[in-house]
C-alpha positions in Angstrom: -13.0 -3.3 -1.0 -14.5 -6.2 -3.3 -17.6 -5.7 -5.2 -20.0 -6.5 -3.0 -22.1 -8.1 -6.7 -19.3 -10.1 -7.2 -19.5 -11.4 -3.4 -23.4 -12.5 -4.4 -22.4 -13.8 -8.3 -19.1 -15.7 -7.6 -18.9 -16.5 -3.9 -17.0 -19.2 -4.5 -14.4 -16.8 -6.3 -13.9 -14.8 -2.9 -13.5 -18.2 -0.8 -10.9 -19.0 -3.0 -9.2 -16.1 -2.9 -9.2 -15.4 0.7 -7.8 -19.2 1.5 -5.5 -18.7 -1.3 -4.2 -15.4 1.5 -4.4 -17.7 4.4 -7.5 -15.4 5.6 -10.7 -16.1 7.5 -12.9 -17.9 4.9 -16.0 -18.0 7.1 -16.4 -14.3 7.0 -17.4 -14.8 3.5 -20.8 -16.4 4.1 -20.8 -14.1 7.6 -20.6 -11.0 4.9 -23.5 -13.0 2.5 -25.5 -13.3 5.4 -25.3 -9.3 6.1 -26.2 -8.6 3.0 -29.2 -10.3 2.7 -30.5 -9.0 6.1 -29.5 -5.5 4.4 -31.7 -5.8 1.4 -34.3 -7.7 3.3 -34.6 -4.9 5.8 -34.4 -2.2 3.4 -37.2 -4.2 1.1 -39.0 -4.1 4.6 -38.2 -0.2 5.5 -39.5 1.1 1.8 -42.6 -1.0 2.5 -43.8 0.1 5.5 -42.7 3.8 4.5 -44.9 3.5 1.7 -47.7 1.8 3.9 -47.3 4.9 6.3 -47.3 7.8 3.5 -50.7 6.2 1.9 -52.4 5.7 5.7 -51.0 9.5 5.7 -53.2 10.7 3.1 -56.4 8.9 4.6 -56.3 10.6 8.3 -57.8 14.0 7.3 -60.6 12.6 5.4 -61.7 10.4 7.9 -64.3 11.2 11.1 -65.1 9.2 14.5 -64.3 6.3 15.1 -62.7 5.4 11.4 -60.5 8.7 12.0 -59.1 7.3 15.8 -58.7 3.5 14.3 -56.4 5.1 11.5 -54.8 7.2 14.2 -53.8 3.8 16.3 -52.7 2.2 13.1 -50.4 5.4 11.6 -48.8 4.8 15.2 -48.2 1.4 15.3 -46.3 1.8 11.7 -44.4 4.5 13.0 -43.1 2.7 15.8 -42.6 -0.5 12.9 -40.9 2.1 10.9 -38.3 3.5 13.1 -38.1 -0.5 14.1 -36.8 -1.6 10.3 -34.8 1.6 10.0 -32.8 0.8 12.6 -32.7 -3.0 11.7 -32.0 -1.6 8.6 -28.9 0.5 9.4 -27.2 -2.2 12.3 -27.4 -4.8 8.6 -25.7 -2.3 6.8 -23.1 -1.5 9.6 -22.4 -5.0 10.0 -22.1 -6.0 6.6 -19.7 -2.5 6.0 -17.3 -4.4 9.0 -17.2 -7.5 6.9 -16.5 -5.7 4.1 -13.5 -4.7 5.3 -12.2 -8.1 6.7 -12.3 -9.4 2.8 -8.9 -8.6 1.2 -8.7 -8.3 -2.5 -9.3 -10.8 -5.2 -5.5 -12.4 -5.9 -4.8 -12.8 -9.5 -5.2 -16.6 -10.9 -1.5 -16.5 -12.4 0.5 -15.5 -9.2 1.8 -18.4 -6.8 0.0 -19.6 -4.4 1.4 -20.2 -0.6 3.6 -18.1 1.8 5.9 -15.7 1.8 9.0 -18.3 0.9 6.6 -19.5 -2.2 7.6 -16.5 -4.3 8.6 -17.4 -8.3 11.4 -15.9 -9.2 10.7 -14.3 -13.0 14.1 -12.4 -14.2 17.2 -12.2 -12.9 19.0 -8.9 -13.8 23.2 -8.7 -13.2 25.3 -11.2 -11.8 27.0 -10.7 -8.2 30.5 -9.8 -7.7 33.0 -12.6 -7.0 34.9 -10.9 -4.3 36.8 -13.9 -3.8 38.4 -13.7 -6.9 39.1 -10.0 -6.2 40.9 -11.2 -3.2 39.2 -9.6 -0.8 36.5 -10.6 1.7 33.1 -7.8 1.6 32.4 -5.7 4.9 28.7 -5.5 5.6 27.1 -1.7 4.7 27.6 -0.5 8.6 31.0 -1.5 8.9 31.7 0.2 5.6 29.6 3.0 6.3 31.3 3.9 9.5 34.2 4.0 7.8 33.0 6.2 5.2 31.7 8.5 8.3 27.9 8.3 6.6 26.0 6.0 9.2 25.8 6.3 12.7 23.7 3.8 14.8 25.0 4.3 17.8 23.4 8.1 18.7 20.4 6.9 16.5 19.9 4.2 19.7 20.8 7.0 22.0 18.5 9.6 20.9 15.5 7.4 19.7 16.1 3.7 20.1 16.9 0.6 18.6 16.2 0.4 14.8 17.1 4.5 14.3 20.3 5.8 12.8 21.9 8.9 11.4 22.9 9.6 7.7 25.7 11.7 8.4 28.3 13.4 5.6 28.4 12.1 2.9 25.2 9.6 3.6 23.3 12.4 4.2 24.9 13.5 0.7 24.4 9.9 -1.1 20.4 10.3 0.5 19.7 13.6 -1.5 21.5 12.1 -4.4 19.4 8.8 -4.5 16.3 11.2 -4.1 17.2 13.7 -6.8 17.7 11.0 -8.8 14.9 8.8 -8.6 12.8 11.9 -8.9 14.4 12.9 -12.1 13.9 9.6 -14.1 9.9 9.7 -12.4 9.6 13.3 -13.8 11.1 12.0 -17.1 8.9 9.0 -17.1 5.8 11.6 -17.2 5.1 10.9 -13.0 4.0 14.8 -11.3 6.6 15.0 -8.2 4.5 15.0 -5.1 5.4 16.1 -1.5 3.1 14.4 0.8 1.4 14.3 4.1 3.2 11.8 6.8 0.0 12.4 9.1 -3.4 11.3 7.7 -6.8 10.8 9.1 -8.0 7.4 9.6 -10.5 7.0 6.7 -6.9 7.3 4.6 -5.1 4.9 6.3 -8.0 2.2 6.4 -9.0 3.2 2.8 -6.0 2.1 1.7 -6.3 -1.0 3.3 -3.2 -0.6 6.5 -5.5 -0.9 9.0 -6.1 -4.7 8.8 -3.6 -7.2 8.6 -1.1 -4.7 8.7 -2.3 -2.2 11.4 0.2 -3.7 13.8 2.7 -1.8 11.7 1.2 1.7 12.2 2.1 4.5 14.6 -1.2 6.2 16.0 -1.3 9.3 17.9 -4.6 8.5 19.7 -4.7 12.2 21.4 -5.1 13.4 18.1 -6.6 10.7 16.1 -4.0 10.9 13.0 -2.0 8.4 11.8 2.0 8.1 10.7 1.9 7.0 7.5 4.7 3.7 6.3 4.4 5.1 2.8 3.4 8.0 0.6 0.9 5.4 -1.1 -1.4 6.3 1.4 -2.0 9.9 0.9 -1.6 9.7 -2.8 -4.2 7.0 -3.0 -6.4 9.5 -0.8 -5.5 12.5 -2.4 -8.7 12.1 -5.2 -10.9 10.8 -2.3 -14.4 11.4 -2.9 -13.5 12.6 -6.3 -15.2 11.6 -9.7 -12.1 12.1 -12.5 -12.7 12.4 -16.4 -11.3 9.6 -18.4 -9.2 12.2 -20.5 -7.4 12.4 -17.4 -6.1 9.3 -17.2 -3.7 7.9 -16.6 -2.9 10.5 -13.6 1.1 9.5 -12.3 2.5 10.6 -8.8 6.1 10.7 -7.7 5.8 10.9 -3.9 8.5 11.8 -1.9 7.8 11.2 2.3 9.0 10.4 5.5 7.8 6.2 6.1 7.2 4.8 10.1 6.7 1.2 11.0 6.7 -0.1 13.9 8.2 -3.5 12.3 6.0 -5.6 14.5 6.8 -9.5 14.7 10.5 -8.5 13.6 12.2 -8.9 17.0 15.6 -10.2 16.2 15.6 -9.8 12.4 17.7 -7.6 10.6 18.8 -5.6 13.7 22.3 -4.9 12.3 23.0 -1.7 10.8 20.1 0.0 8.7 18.4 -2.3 6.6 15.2 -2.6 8.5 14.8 0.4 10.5 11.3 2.4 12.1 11.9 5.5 9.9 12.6 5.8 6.4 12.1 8.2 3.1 11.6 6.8 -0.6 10.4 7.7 -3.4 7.0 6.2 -4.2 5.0 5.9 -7.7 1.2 5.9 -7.9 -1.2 5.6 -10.8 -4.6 5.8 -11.2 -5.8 4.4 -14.8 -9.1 2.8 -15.7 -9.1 -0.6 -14.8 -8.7 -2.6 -18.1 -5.6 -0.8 -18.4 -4.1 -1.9 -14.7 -2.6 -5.3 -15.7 -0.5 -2.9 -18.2 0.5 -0.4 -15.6 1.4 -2.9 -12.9 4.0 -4.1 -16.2 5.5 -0.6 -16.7 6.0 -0.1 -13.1 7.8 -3.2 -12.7 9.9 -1.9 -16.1 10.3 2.0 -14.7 11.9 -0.5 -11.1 14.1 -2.2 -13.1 15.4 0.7 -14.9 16.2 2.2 -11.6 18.0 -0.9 -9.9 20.1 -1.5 -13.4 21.0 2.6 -13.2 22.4 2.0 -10.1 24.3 -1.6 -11.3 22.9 -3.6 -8.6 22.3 -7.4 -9.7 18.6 -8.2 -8.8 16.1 -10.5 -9.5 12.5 -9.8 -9.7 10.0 -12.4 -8.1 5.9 -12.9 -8.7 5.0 -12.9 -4.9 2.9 -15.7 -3.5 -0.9 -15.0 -1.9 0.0 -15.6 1.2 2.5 -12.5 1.1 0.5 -9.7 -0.4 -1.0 -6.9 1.7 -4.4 -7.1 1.7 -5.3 -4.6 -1.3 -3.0 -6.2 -3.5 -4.1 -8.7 -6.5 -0.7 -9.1 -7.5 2.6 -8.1 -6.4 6.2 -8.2 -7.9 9.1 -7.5 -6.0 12.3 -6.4 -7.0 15.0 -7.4 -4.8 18.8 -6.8 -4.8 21.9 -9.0 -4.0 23.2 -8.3 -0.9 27.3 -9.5 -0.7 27.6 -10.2 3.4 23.9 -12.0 3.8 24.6 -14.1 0.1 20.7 -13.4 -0.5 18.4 -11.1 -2.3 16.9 -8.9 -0.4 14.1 -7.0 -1.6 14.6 -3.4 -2.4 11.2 -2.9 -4.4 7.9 -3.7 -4.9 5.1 -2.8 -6.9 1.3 -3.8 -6.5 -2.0 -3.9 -8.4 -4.9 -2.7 -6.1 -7.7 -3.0 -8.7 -10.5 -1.0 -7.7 -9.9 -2.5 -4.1 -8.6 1.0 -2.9 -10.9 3.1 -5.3 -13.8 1.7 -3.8 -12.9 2.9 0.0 -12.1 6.2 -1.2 -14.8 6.9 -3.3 -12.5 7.9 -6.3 -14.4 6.9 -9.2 -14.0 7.8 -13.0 -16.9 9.4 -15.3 -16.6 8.1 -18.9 -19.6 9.8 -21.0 -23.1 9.3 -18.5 -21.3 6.3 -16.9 -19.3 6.4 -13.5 -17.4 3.5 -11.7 -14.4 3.3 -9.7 -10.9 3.4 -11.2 -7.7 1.2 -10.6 -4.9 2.2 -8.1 -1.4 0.8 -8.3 1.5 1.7 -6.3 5.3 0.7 -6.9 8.7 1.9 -4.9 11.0 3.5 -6.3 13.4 4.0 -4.0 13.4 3.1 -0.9 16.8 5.0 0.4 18.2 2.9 3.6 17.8 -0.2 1.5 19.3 1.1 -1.3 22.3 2.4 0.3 23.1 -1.3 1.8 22.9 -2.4 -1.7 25.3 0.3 -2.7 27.5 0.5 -0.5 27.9 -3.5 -0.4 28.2 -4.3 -3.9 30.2 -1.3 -5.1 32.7 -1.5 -2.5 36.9 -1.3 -3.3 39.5 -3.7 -1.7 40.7 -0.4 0.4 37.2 0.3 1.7 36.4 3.2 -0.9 32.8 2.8 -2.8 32.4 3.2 -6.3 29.8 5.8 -6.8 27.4 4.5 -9.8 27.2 7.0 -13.1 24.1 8.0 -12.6 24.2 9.2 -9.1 27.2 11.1 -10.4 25.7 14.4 -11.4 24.0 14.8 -7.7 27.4 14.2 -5.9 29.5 16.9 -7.4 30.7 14.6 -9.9 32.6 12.7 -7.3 33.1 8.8 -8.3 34.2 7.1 -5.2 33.3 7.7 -1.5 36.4 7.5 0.8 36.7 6.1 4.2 37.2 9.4 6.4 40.5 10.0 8.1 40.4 8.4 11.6 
């Protein structure tokens, strides 16, 4: 959540910034207007507590009359008491729900509009020319059939549209994608996590998915737990209600988790093949660092992405996403996304996003440098996220005779093999 000082300082600021997201502006003055009534109340609680601890120390020295007219009045401020407590704690609750509604502060630099206003900053590779290859691409199910690694067909059967199985060697090219990522985290200093894919709801709405995006998210209501739609969610909880030493910073996770989304709003979109499907794994990074440092660590996340996509040879460009686009603890958000042959687009593969101390500040994960303690700066950025990156590989690496060229690097983790064949019909 925002600081709730910079709310009273700069209101201004936060109008800005949530009109900038396309959000309710109006619950910004709604939000000012709890507060107030908060301190107000409270102002009003501590006075009449005060009021009743003094009349308190008068009772048992007076007699008569004086005695049963300080009796009737140490009643009356009880009652007035419990009154402004409870005035006191409906202020607070309300202005907490506000809270909540308020996305974070955007960055001045990004652009500002929808999700089509993105600037594109670098472009990385340049795409294949198949028709000077002299052959026309297949799209990444057609191929992977062929290469007997994808199977929609029982995936709808067992579970449903947007499901699939990796099977042979895409099960194969999964664990080799995933040892691989891992391996340049773990070299890049990141701790290899295996997370949680159920998590309470303070988690969930601590990290900010159960706003804009909770129409995404799979709850189990008998239960009360929530499917998470990436690890960034239980390794941003995983210091909840922790205070962290500054020596310890910065902290680096490599999370490794099954993802569910429920793709809401997506109804005809991508329904070919497994490029936007309900159930996923990738390979997430998370940092926590102090938060002059976090314009700095959303850079080298965006570097440590781009060192993956160029491993793997994709052509990519990487795009400063507009306001309107971000999730709603994001400042900033760069995304990463890959040429894909059969859609002649980009398609985003990556993304990585600075949270401030937006998250930090739901959590309670806060950082102690000397006698002073404030909240820290989250960031999050994929890594891998595997279906994706298997469309992008198997579409831009693929041979005239249906084979895929395996990349180097993925190599080691596929028994050295360098080309995926189509399977004997």
């Amino acid at each position: 959540m925002i600081d709730l000082r910079l709310l009273r300082e700069d209101p201004d600021r936060v109008r800005a910034s949530q009109r900038a997201r396309g959000e309710d502006v109006d619950v910004v003055d709604a939000l000012l207007s709890a507060d107030e009534r908060r301190r107000s109340s409270s102002v009003r609680f501590d006075e009449l507590r005060s009021e009743q601890k003094a009349l308190g120390k008068l009772i048992p020295k007076a007699t008569g009359d004086e005695k049963a007219e300080l009796l009737k009045k140490a009643g009356e401020l009880s009652a007035a008491v419990k009154a402004a407590d409870a005035e006191q704690d409906e202020a607070a609750a309300e202005a907490q729900r506000l809270l909540l509604r308020i996305g974070n502060i955007v960055h001045p630099d990004i652009p500002r509009g929808g999700e089509d206003d993105f600037v594109v900053l670098e472009t990385v590779g340049t795409p294949r020319d198949f028709a000077a290859e002299g052959f026309e691409p297949k799209d990444h199910l057609e191929l992977g059939q062929a290469l007997g690694a994808i199977d929609v067909e029982r995936g709808a059967k067992v579970s449903g549209s947007r499901f699939y199985y990796l099977t042979g060697v895409g099960a194969l090219l999964e664990l080799a994608l995933v040892n691989a990522a891992i391996a340049q985290a773990t070299a890049a200093g990141f701790t290899p996590m295996l997370t949680p894919a159920l998590v309470k709801p303070r988690a969930m709405e601590g990290t900010g998915f159960l706003g804009q995006a909770a129409q995404d998210v799979y709850h189990l209501e008998k239960d009360d737990f929530y499917l998470v739609g990436t690890s960034e969610v239980p390794l941003a909880a995983y210091h909840m209600d922790e205070i962290l030493d500054a020596e310890q910073l910065p902290l680096r996770y490599a999370g490794f988790s099954p993802c569910f989304r429920r793709e809401a709003g997506t109804y005809g979109k991508d329904t070919r093949g497994i490029f936007r499907v309900h159930q996923f794994d990738k390979v997430e990074m998370f940092s926590y660092v102090l938060p002059e440092e976090a314009e700095a660590e959303h850079a080298r996340l965006l570097e440590w992405e781009k060192q993956w996509l160029t491993s793997l040879e994709l052509p990519f460009h990487v795009i400063d996403t507009a306001t309107g686009d971000l999730g709603s603890s994001a400042s900033r958000k760069f995304d990463c996304e890959a040429w894909i042959p059969t859609q002649g687009k980009y398609r985003e593969l990556t993304s990585t996003s600075n949270c401030d101390e937006f998250q930090a500040r739901r959590l309670s994960v806060r950082v102690r440098e000397g006698k002073n303690v404030r909240p820290l700066a989250t960031l999050n950025g994929t890594l891998c996220a595997v279906p994706r990156t298997i469309v992008a590989l198997l579409e831009n690496h693929q041979q005239a005779d249906g084979s895929v060229r395996v990349p180097e690097v993925l190599r080691p983790y596929l028994g050295g093999r360098e080309v995926l064949e189509p399977t004997a019909k």
